[in-house]
TIKOLPA-22636 format. One line per 10 residues: number of its first residue (from 1); for each residue x, y, z of N, C-alpha, C. Coordinates in Angstrom, 3 decimals. Layout:
N
NUM = X/Y/Z/X/Y/Z/X/Y/Z; ...
This chain:
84
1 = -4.416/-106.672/-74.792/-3.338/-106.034/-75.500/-2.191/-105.775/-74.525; -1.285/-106.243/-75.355/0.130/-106.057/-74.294/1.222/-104.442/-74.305; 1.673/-103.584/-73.371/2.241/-102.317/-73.510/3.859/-102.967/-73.252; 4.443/-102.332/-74.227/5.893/-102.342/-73.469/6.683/-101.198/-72.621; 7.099/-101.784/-71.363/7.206/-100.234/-70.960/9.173/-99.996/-70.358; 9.413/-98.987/-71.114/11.019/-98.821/-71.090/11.510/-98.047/-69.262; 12.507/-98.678/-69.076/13.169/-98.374/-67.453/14.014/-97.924/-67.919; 14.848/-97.072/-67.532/16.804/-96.702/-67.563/16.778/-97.078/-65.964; 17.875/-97.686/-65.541/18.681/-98.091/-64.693/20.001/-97.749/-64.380; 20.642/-97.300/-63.265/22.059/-97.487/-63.507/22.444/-98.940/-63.679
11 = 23.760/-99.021/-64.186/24.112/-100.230/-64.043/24.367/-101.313/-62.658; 24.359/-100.479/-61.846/24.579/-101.173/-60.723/22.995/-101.962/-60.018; 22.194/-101.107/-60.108/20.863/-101.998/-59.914/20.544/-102.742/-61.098; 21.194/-102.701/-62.297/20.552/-103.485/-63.495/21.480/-104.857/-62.867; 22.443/-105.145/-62.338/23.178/-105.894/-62.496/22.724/-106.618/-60.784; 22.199/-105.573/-60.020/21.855/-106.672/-59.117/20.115/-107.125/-59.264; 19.504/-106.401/-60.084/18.161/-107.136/-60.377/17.924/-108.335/-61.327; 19.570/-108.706/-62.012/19.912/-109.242/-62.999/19.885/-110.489/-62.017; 21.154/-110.323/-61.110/21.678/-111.445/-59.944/20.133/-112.185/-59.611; 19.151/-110.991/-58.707/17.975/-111.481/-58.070/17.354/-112.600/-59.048
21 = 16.941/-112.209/-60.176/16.381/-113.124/-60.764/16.939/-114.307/-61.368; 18.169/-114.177/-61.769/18.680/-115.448/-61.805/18.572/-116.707/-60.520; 18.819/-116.002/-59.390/18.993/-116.778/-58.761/17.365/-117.700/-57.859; 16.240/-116.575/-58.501/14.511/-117.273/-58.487/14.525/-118.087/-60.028; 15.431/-118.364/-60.457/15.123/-118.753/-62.046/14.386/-118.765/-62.816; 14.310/-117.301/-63.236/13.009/-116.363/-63.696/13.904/-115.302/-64.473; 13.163/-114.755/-65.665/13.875/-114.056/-66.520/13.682/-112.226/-65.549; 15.086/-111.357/-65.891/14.473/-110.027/-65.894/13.393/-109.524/-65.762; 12.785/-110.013/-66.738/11.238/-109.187/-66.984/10.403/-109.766/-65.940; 10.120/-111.292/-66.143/8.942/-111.578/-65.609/9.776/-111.150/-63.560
31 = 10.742/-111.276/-63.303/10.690/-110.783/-62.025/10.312/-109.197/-61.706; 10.469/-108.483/-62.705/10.373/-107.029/-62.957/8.516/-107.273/-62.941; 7.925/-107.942/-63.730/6.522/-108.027/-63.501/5.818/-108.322/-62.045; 6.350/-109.680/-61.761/5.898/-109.562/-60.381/6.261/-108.587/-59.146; 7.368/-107.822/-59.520/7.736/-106.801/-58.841/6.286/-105.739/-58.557; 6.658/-105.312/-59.952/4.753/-104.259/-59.779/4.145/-104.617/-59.815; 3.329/-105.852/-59.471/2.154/-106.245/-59.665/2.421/-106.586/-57.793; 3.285/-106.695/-57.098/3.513/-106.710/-55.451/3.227/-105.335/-55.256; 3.782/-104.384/-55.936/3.952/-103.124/-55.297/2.294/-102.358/-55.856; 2.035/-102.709/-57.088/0.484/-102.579/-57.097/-0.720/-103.109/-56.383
41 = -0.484/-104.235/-55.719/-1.822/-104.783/-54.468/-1.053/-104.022/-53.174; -0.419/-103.549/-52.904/0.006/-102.980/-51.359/-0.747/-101.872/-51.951; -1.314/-101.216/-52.616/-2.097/-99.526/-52.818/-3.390/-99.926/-52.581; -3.839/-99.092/-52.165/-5.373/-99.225/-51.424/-6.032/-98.941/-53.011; -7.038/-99.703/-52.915/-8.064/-99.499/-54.193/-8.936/-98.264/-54.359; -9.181/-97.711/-52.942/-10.261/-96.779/-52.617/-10.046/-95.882/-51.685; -9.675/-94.957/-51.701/-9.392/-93.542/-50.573/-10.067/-93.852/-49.089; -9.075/-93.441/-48.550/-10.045/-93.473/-47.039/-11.155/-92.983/-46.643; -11.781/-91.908/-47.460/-13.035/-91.386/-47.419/-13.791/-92.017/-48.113; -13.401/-92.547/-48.816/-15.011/-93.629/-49.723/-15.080/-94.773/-49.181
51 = -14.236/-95.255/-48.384/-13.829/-96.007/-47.496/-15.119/-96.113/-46.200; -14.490/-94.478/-45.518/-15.749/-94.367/-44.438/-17.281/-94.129/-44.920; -17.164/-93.602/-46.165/-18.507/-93.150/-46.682/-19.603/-94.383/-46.987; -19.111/-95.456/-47.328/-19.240/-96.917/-47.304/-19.469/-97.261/-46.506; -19.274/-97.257/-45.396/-19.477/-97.757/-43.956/-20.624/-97.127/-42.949; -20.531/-95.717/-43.607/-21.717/-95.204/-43.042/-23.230/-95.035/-43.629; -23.131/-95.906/-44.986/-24.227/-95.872/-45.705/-24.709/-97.255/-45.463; -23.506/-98.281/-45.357/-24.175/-99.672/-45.248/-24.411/-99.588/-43.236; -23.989/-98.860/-42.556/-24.209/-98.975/-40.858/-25.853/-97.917/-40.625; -26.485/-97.355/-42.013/-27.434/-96.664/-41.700/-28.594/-97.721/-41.939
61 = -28.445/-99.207/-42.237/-29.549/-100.490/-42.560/-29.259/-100.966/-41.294; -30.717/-101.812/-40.911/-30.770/-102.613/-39.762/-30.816/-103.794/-40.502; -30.281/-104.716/-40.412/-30.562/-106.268/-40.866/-30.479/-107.152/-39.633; -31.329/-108.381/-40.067/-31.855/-108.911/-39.188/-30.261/-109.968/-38.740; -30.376/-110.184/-37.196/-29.246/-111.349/-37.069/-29.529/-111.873/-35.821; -29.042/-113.212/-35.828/-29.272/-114.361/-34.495/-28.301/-113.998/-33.635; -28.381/-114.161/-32.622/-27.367/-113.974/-31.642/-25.797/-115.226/-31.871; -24.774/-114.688/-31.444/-23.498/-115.558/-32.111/-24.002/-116.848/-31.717; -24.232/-117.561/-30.463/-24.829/-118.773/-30.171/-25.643/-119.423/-31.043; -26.744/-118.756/-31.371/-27.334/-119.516/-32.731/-27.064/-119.541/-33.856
71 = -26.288/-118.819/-34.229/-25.565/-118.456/-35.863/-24.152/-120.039/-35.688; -23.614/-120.693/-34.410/-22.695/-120.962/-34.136/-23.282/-122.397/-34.291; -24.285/-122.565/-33.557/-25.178/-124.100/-33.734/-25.939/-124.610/-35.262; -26.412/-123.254/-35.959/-26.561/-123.295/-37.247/-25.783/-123.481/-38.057; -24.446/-123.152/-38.420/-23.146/-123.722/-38.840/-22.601/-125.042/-38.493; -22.518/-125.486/-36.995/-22.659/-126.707/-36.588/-23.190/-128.080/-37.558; -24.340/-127.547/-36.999/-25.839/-128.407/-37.972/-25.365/-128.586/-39.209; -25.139/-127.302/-40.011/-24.815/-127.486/-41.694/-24.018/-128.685/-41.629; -23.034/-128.482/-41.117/-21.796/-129.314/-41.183/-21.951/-130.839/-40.994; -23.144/-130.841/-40.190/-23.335/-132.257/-39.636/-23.245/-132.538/-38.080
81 = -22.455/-131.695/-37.458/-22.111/-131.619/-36.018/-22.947/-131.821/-35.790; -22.962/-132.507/-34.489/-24.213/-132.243/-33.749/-24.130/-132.503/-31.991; -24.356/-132.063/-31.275/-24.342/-132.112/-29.794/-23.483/-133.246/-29.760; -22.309/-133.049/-29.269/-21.220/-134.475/-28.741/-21.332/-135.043/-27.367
């Protein structure tokens, strides 16, 4: 479902957000869309505390891992590489 959502502007930014998009050859709106939808992914999804709280729940598991050298030759291998 689609919302419509009303701006007031002075005229002077209506007329240079008017310019901007003309000149991406893109209507008002849809530059006005990608506008907030830029300024909506720069906001963090998740507070800095659920953030760390996350980090200290997944850093309280030991999981198992190869040392970088063998994790590095195992990728190798996948690939096909092999000792040159």
């Amino acid at each position: 479902m689609s919302k419509r959502l009303q701006v007031i502007l002075v005229d002077e930014e209506m007329a240079e957000i008017r310019e901007i998009a003309r000149s991406e050859k893109t209507t008002v709106a849809e530059w006005v869309r990608r506008a907030l939808r830029s300024a909506r992914s720069s906001v963090p999804s998740r507070s800095r505390q659920q953030k760390l709280a996350a980090l200290r729940v997944g850093s309280e598991h030991a999981f198992p891992a190869a040392d970088v050298a063998s994790m590095l030759d195992e990728i190798e291998h996948g690939y096909g590489i092999q000792d040159l």
